[in-house]
C-alpha positions as CSV (number, residue, x, y, z in Angstrom):
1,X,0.0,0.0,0.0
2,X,2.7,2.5,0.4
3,X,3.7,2.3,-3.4
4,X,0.0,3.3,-3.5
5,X,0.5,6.4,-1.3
6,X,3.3,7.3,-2.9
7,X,2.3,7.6,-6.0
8,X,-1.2,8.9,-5.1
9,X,0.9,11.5,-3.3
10,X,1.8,13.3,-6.3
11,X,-2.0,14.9,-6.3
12,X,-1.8,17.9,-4.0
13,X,-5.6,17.7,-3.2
14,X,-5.1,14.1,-2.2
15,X,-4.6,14.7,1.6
16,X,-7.7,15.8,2.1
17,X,-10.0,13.7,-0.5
18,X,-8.0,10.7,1.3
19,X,-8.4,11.6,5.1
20,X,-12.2,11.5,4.0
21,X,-12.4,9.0,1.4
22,X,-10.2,6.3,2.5
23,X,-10.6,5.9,5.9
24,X,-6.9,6.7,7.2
25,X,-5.5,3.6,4.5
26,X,-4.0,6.1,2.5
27,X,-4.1,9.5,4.8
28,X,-1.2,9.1,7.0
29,X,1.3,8.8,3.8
30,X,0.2,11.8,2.5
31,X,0.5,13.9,5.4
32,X,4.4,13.3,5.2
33,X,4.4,14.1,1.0
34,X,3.0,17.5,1.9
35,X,6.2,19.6,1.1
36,X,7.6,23.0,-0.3
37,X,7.1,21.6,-3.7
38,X,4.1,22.1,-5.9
39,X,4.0,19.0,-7.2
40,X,6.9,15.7,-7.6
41,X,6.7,12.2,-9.1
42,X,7.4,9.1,-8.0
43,X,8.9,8.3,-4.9
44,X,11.5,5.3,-5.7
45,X,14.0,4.4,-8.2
46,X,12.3,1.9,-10.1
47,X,8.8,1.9,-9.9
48,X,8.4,-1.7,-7.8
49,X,10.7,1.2,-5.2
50,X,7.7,2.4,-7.5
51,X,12.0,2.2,-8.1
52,X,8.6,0.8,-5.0
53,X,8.0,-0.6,-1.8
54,X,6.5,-4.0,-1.0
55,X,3.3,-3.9,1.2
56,X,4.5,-6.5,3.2
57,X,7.8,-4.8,3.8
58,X,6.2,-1.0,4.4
59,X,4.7,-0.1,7.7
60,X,0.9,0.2,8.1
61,X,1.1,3.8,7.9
62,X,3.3,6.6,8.4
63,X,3.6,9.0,11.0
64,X,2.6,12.1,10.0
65,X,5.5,13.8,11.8
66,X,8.4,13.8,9.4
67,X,12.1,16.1,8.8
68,X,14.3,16.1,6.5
69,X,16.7,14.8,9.8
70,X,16.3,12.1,11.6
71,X,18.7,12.8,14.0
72,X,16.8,15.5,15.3
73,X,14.1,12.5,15.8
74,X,15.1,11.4,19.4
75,X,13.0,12.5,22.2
76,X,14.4,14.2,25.7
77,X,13.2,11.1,28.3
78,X,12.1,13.8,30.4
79,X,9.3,14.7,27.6
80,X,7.8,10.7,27.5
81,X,5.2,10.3,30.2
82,X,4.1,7.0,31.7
83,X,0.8,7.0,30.3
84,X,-0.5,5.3,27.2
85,X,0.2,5.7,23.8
86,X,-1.4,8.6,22.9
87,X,-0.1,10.9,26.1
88,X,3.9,9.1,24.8
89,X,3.1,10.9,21.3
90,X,2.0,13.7,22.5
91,X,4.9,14.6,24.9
92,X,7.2,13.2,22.3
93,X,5.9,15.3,20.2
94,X,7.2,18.7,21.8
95,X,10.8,16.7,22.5
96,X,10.4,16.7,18.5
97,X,9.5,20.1,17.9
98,X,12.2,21.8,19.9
99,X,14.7,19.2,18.4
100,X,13.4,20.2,14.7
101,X,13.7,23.9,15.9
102,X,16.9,23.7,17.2
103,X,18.2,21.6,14.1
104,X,16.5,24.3,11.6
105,X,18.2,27.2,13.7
106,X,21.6,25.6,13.2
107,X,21.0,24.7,9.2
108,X,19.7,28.5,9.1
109,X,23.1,29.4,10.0
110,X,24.6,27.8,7.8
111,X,22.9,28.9,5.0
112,X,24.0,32.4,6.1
113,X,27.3,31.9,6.6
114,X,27.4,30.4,2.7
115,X,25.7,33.5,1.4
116,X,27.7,35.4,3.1
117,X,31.1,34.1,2.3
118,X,30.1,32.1,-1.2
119,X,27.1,34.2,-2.2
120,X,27.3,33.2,-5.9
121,X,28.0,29.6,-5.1
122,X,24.7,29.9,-2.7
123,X,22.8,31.7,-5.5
124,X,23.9,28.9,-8.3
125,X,22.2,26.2,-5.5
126,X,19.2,27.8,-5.3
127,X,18.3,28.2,-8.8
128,X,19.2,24.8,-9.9
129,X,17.9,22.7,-7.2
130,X,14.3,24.7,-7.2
131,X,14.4,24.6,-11.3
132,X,15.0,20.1,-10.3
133,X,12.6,20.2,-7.5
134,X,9.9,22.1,-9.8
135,X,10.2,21.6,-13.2
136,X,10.9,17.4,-13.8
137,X,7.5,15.7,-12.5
138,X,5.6,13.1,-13.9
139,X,2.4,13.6,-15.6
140,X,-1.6,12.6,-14.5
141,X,-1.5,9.7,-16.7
142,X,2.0,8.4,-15.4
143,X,0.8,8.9,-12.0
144,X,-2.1,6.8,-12.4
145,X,-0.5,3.9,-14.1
146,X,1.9,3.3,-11.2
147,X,-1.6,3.7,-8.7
148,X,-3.2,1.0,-10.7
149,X,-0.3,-1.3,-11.4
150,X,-0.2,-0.8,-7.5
151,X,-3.8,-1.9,-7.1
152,X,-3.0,-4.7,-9.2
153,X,-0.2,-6.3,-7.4
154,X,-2.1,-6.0,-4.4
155,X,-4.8,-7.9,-5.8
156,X,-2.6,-10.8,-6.8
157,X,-1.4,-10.6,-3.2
158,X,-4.3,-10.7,-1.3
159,X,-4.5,-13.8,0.7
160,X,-8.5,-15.0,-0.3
161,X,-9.6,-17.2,-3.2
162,X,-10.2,-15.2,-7.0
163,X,-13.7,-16.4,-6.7
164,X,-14.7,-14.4,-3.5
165,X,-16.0,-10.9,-3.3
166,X,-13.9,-7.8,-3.4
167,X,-12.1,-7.0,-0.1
168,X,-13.6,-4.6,1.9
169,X,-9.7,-3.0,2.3
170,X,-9.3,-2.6,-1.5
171,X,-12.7,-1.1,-2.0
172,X,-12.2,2.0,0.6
173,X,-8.6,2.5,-1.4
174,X,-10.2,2.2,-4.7
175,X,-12.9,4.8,-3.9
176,X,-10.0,7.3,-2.3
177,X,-8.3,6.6,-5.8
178,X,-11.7,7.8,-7.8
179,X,-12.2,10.5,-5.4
180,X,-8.1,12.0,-5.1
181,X,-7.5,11.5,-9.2
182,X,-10.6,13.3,-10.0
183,X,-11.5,16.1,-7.1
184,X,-12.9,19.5,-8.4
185,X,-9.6,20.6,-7.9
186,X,-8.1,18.0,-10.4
187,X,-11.0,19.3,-12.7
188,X,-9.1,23.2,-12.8
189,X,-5.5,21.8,-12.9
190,X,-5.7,18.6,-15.4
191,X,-9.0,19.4,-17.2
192,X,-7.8,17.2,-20.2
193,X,-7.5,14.4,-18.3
194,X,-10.1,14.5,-16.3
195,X,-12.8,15.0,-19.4
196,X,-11.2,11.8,-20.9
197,X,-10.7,9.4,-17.9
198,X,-13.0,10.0,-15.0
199,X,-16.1,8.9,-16.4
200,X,-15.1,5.7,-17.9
201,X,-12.7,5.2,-14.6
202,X,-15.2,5.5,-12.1
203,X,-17.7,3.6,-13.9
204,X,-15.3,0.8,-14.3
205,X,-13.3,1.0,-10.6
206,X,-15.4,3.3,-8.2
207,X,-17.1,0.8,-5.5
208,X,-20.2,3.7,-5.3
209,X,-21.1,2.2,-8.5
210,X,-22.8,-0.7,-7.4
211,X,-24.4,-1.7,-10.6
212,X,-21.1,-1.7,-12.8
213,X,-18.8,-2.3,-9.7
214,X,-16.9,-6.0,-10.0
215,X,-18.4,-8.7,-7.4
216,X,-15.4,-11.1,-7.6
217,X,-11.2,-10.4,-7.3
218,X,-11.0,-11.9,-10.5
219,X,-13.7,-9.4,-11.9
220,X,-11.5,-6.6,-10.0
221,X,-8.0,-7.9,-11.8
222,X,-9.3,-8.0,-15.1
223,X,-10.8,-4.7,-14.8
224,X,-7.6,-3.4,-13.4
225,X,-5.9,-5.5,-16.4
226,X,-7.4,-3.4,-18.7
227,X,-7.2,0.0,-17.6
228,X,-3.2,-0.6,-17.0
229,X,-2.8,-1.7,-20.6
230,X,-5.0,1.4,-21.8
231,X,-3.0,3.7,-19.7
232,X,0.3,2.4,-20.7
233,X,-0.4,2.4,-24.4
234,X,-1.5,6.0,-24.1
235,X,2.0,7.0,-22.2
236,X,4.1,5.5,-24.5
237,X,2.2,6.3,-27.8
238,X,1.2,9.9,-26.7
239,X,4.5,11.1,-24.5
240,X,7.6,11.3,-26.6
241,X,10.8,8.9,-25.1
242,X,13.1,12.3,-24.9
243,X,11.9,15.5,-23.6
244,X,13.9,18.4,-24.6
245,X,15.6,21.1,-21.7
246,X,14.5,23.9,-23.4
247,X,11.2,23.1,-23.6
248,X,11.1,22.0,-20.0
249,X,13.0,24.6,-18.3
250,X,14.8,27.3,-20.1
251,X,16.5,28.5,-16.9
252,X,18.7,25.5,-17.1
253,X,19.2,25.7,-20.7
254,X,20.1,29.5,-19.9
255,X,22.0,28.6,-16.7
256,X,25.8,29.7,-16.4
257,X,27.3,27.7,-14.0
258,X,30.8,28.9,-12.5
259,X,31.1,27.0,-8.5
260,X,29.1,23.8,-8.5
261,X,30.8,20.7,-8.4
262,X,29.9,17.4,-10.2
263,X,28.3,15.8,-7.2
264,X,29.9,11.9,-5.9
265,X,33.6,13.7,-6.2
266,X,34.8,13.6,-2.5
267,X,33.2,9.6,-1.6
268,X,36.2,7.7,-2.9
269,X,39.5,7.4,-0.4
270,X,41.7,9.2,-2.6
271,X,42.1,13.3,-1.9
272,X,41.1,15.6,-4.7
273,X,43.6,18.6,-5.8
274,X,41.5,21.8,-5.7
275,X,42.7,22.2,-9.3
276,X,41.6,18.7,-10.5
277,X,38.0,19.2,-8.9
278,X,35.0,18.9,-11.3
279,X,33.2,21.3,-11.9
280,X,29.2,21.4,-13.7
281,X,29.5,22.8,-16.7
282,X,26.1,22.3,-18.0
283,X,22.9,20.3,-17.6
284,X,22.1,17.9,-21.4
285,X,19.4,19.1,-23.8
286,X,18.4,15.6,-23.6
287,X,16.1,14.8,-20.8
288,X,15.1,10.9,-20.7
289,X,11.7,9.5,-20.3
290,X,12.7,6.3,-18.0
291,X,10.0,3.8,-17.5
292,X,10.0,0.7,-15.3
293,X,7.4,-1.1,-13.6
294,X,5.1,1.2,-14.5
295,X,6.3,4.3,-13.2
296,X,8.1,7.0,-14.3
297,X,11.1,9.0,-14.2
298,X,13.1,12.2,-15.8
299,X,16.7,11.4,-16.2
300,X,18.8,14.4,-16.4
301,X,22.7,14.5,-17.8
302,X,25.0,16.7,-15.6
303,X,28.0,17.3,-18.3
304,X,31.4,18.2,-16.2
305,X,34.1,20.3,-17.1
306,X,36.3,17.9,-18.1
307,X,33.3,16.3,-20.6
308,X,32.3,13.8,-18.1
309,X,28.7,12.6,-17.7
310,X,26.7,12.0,-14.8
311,X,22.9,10.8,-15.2
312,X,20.5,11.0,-12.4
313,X,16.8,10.2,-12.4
314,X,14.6,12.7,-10.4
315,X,12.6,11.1,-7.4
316,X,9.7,12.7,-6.2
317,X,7.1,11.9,-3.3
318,X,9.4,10.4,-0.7
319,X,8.6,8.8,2.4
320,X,10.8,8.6,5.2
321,X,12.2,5.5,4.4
322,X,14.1,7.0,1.4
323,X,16.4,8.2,4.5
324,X,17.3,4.3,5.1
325,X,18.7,4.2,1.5
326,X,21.3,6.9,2.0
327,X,22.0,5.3,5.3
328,X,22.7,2.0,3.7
329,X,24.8,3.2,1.0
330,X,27.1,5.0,3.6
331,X,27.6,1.8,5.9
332,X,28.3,-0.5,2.1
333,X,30.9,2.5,1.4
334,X,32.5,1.9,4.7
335,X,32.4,-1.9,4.0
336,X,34.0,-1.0,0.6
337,X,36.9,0.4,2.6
338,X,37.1,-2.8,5.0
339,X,36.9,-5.1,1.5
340,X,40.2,-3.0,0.4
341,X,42.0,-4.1,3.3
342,X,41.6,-7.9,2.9
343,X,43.8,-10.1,1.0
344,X,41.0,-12.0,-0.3
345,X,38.5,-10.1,-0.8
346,X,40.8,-7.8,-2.9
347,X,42.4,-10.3,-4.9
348,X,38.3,-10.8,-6.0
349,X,37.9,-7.4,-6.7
350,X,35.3,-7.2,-4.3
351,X,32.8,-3.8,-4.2
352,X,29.5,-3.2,-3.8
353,X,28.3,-0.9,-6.0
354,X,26.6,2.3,-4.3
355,X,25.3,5.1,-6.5
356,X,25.3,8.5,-5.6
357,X,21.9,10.3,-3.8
358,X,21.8,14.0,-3.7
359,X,18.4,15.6,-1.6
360,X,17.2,18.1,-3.4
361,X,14.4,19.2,-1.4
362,X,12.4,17.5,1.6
363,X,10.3,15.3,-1.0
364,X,12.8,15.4,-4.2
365,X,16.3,13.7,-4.3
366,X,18.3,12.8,-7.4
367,X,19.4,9.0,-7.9
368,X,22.0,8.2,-10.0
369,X,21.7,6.0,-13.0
370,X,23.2,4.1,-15.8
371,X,22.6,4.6,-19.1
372,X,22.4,0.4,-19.3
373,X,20.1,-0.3,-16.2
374,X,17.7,-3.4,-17.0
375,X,16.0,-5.1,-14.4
376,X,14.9,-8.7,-13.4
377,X,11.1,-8.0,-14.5
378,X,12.1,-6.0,-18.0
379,X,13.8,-9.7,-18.7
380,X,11.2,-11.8,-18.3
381,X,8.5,-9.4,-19.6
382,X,10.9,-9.1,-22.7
383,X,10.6,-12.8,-22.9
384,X,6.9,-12.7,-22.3
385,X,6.5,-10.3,-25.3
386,X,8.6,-12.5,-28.0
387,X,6.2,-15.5,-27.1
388,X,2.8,-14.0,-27.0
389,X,2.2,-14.3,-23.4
390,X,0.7,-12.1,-20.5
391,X,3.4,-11.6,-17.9
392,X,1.0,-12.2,-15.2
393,X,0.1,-15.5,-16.6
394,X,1.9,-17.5,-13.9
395,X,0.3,-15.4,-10.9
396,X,-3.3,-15.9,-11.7
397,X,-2.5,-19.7,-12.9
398,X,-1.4,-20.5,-9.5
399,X,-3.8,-18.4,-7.6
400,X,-6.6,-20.3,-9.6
401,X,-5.1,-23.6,-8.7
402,X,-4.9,-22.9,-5.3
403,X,-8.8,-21.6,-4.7
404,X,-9.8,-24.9,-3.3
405,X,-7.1,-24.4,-0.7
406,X,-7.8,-21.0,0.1
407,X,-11.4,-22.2,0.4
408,X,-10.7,-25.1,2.4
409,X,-12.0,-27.8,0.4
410,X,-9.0,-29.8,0.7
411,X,-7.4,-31.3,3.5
412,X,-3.6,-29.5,4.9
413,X,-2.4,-32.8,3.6
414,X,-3.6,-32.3,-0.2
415,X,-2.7,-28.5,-0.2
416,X,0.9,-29.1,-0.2
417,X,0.6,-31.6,-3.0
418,X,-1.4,-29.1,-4.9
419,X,1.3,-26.1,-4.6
420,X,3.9,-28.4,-5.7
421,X,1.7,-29.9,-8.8
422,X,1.0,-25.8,-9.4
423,X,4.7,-24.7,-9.0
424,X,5.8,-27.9,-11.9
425,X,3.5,-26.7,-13.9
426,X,4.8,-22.7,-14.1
427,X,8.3,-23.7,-14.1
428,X,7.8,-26.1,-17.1
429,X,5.4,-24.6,-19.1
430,X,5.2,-20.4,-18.5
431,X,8.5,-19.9,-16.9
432,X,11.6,-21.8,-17.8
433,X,15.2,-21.6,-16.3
434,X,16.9,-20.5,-19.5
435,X,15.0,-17.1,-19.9
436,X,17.9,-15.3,-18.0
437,X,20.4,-17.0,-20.2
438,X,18.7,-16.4,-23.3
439,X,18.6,-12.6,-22.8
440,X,22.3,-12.0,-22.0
441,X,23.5,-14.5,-25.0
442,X,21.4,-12.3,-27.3
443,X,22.6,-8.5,-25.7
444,X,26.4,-9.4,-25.3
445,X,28.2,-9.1,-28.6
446,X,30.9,-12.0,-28.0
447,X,32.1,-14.8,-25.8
448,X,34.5,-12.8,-24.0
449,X,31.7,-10.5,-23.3
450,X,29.6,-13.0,-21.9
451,X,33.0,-14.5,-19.0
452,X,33.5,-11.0,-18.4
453,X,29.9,-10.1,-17.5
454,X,29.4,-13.8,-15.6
455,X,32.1,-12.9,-14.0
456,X,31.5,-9.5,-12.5
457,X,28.0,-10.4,-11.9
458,X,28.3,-13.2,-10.1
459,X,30.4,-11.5,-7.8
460,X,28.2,-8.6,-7.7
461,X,25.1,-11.1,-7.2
462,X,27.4,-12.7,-4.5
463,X,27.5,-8.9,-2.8
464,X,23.6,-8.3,-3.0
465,X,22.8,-12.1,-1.4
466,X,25.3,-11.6,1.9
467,X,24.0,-8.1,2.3
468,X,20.5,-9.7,2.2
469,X,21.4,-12.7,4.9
470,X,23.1,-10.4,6.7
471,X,20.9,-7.7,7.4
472,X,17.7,-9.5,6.9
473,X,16.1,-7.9,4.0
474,X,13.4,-9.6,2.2
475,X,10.9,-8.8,-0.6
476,X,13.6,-8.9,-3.4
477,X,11.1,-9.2,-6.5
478,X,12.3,-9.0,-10.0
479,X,11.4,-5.6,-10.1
480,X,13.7,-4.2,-6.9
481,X,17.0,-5.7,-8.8
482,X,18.6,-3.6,-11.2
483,X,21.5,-4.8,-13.2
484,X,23.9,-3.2,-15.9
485,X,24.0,-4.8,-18.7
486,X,27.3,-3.6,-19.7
487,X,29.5,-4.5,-16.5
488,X,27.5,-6.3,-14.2
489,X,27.2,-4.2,-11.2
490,X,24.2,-4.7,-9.6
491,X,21.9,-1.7,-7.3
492,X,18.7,-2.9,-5.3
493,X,15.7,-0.6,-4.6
494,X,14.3,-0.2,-1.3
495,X,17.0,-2.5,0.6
496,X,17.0,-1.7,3.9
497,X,15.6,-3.8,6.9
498,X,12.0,-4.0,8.3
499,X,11.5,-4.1,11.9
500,X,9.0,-5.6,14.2
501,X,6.9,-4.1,17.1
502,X,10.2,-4.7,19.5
503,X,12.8,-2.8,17.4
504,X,14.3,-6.1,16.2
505,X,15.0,-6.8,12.0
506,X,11.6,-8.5,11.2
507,X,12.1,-11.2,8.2
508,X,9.4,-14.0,7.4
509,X,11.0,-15.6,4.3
510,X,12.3,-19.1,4.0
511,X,15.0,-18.0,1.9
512,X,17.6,-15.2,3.2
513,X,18.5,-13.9,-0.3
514,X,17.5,-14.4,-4.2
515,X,19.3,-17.2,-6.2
516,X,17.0,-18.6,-8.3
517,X,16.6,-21.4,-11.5
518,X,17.4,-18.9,-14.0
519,X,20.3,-17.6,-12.5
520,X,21.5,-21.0,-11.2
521,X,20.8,-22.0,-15.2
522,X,23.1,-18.8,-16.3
523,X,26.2,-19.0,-13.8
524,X,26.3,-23.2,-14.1
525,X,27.1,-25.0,-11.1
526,X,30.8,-24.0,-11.0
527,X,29.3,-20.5,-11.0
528,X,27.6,-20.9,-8.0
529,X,29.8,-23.3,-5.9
530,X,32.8,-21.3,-7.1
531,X,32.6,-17.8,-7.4
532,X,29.5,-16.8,-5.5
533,X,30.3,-18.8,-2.5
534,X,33.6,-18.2,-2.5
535,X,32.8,-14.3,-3.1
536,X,30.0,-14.1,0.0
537,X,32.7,-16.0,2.6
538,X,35.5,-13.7,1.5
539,X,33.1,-10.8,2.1
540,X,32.1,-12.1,5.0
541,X,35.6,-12.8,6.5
542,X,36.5,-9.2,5.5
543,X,34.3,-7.6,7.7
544,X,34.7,-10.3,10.5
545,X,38.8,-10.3,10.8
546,X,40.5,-9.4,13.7
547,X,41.1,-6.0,12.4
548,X,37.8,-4.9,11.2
549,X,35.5,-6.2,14.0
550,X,35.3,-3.9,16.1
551,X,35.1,-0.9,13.2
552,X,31.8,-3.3,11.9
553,X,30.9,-2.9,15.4
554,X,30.8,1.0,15.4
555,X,29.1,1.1,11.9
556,X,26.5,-1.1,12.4
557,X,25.5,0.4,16.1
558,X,25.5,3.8,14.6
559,X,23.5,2.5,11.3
560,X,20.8,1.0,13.8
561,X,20.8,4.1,15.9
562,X,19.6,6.2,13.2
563,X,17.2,3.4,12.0
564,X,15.4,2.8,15.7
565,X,15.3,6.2,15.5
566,X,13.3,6.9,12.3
567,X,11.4,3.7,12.9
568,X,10.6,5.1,16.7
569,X,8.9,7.7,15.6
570,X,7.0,6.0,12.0
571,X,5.0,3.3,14.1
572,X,1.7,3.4,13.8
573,X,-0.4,4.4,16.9
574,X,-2.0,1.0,17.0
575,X,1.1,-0.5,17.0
576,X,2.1,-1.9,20.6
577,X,5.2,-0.8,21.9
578,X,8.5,-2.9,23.5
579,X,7.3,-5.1,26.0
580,X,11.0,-4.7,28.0
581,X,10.1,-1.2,27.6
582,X,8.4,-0.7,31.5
583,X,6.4,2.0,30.7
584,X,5.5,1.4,27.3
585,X,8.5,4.2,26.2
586,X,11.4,4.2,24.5
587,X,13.6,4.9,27.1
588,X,17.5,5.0,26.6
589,X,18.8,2.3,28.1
590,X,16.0,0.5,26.1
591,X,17.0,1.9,23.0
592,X,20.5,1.2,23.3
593,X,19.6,-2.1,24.4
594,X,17.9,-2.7,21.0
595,X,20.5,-1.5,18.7
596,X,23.1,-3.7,20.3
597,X,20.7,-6.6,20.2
598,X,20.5,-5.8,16.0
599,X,24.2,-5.5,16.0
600,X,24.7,-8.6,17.8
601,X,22.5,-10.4,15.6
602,X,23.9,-9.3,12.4
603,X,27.4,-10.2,13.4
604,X,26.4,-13.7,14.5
605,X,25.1,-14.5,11.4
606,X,28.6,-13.1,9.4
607,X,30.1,-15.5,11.8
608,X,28.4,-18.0,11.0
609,X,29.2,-17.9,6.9
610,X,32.5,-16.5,7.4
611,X,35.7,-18.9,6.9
612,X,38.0,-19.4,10.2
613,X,40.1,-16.0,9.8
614,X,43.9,-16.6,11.1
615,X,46.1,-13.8,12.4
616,X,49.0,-14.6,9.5
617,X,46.5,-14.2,6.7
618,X,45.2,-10.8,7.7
């Protein structure tokens, strides 16, 4: 549901037509999107990240209580009362506000002292980051795509058979979806749109029209089928692929830039001369259209001085989990460093790829991206396409299979037997293991293309799986793993950890990381016995050594702080606090207790994957 918030977020009216409409499923998400900004895109880097988040993996709801800082998220003790949840917020709450005062008081000053001393440098800021913030957001049709590609996926999700009648849950979001796409003020702001899809829209999806209103899931998915094939074939035929900069925003094109740096200079090891320092010398005329997973993104080109190129895709809409992805990219950096220092996991050439993010406003950061970014989902659906085939074929054959079991016509006994006869059936028939293999033979020119990429990928692949086990992330779906096609390096959306109602890493899948038939079928056995394993132990002995441990220490407790943090204060209200916690507070010595608990955790299961480390190897 929280892809569905963030995307719906990019509505301005929708906070209200929501708190109304939907019952508080959608409110609480859009209390955090309202921003500076007039109006943003889509709030991940893929789409799934839309770049989406999982429903499973996403909190209920947000808090409506959200900076640009955690950090300043940590309440006084003295402000958190004994009483129940609702006194807790409260007091919090005014721990919060004179934290978020102080912090904007101190970030005011700095801004002064930058005009002050760098006033052109200051004035260069301002005008490009507000033309970014402003000017590169997605359209009403792009917007509602990714809503009902949202709806979709949740339907496929929902645990009840296709045969019974639509959940009351998706019927209260479907009917804030009718009401926040097509408010009166939608009418004055996107009158073309509105002329040409409400009518047809609500008739179709609007549960207050009983009489044309589907009765089954099924009904629902097909109806939700069609309208994400009519909206899709209307963004790509109407929308052109490129958008030109000075159509978009002649500032830019107009924009002489003299002090701003090419951002991503200063995160390597190695010091920069002052004189050898990149600096922006302008912004491409090209600005790409990049669609995936139904959503979509602006990619700008920021050209250096030197004739460099830097592409970054505009992300719009945040929630406050987007902080966890610059968190996590600044403890695999450090873990970059510690791979450096080991004999074997240099001699692998081990590093985890970590893109650069630069905030550009509360709700609008830049992602960076490469030019030859596919993902898992763009393979198969590739494959899907070339045969004829619906790419949701497999999740409503299965879900069919299954309705007697859902229904509980069968006994336990027979259900497994049926899931198993289901699964053979998919995996022989609609999804084979050579559809990964096929794909890469036909983009890679040559053999030597083909080791070089198995090669680096595997190892990168390697990476993503022991960052997954260790930290416990889950919900890795073909759509959250982007590849390049051209070197192998491999970037996952939304990867960072979920947490359960005592603080700790929450993770409820049987498999700690994604390896499945089709990559098994492209790396071969000695692939995967060879250089993945060996690549996740070396990894794994590289943090782990005598020398590193207690620096993994450090990072991770810090990383955790700031997580416990953020997640402290994004619960929902209905959501029970720590038991150990006496008075139903986070109290310091609970907190702490918590994040050394995670860290703990984490490093036991390095230990337990990591090869016996001896002092004369380090």
């Amino acid at each position: 549901m929280l892809q569905i918030n963030q995307n719906l977020a990019e509505w301005p009216w929708l906070s209200k037509e929501c708190n109304s409409h939907t019952g508080g499923n959608l409110a609480p998400d859009n209390q955090v999107h309202q921003g500076s900004q007039s109006g943003s895109g889509i709030g991940s880097h893929d789409g799934g990240n839309s770049h989406g988040h999982e429903p499973e993996r996403s909190t209920a709801t947000e808090s409506s209580v959200h900076t640009g800082n955690d950090q300043a998220l940590q309440p006084s003790s003295s402000s958190i009362s004994d009483g129940g949840q609702g006194t807790m917020r409260r007091n919090g709450a005014l721990g919060l506000v004179a934290s978020a005062a102080s912090a904007f008081d101190a970030a005011k000053d700095i801004m002064e002292a930058l005009r002050s001393k760098h006033a052109n440098l200051a004035g260069e800021l301002e005008v490009l980051l507000t033309e970014i913030g402003s000017r590169f957001v997605t359209l009403p049709e792009e917007r509602l795509l990714a809503v009902v590609n949202a709806l979709l996926h949740r339907c496929y999700k929902y645990p009840s058979a296709t045969t019974s009648e639509v959940p009351q849950s998706l019927k209260k979001e479907l009917s804030g979806v009718c009401r926040a796409c097509f408010s009166a003020d939608a009418v004055n702001k996107h009158v073309d749109f509105v002329r040409e899809y409400k009518q047809d829209f609500e008739r179709d999806l609007d549960p207050e029209s009983t009489t044309t209103f589907p009765v089954t899931l099924s009904e629902l998915t097909e109806r939700l089928k069609h309208w994400k094939n009519i909206l899709q074939s209307n963004v790509e035929d109407r929308f052109p692929a490129v958008l030109k900069l000075e159509e978009e925003s002649r500032v830019l094109r107009d924009f002489h830039v003299v002090d701003v740096e090419i951002p991503g200079q200063y995160f390597s090891d190695q010091e920069i001369a002052p004189d050898h320092t990149v600096k922006l010398d302008r912004v491409g005329a090209d600005i790409h259209i990049v669609r995936r997973h139904g959503s979509s993104f602006r990619r700008l080109t920021l050209i250096g001085s030197d004739g460099s190129q830097r592409h970054f895709i505009v992300q719009t809409s945040l929630t406050p989990n987007a902080r966890s992805d610059e968190r996590i990219l600044q403890l695999f950096r450090v873990m970059n460093q510690m791979f450096d220092k080991h004999k074997e996991s240099r001699r692998r050439h081990i590093c985890i790829h970590t893109p650069i993010i630069i905030p550009v406003w509360s709700q609008v950061r830049m992602v960076e991206d490469d030019l030859m970014y596919s993902t898992f989902l763009e393979v198969y659906e590739n494959h899907c396409a070339r045969n004829d085939r619906e790419a949701d074929l497999p999740i409503t054959y299965f879900k069919e299979q299954l309705n007697q079991a859902i229904l509980g016509q069968i006994s336990p006994e027979a259900v497994v037997d049926l899931r198993l006869q289901a699964y053979n059936d998919i995996t022989k028939n609609l999804v084979t293991d050579g559809i990964f293999s096929q794909y890469m033979y036909k983009t890679l020119p040559s053999g030597n293309h083909i080791w070089a990429f198995k090669k680096q990928f595997a190892i990168q692949l390697a990476l993503s799986s022991f960052m997954s086990f260790m930290l416990q992330i889950g919900g890795r779906s073909p759509n959250k793993i982007l590849f390049a096609k051209n070197t192998g390096k491999i970037f996952q959306t939304d990867f960072h950890p979920a947490y359960d109602a005592n603080g700790m890493i929450e993770f409820s899948e049987p498999v700690p990381f994604r390896l499945t038939r089709n990559m098994q079928a492209f790396f071969s056995h000695f692939g995967v016995e060879g250089l993945i394993v060996s690549s996740m132990c070396a990894a794994a002995q590289a943090v782990v050594s005598p020398k590193q441990s207690q620096h993994l220490w450090y990072q991770l407790a810090m990383f955790f702080r700031d997580e416990l943090l953020s997640w402290s204060w994004r619960r929902p209200l209905g959501m029970p606090l720590a038991p150990a916690a006496g008075s139903g507070s986070l109290n310091p010595a609970d907190f702490k207790n918590k994040v050394t608990t995670n860290v703990e955790n984490v490093i036991g299961r390095i230990n337990g994957i990591a090869p016996q480390c001896f002092s004369e190897e380090v």
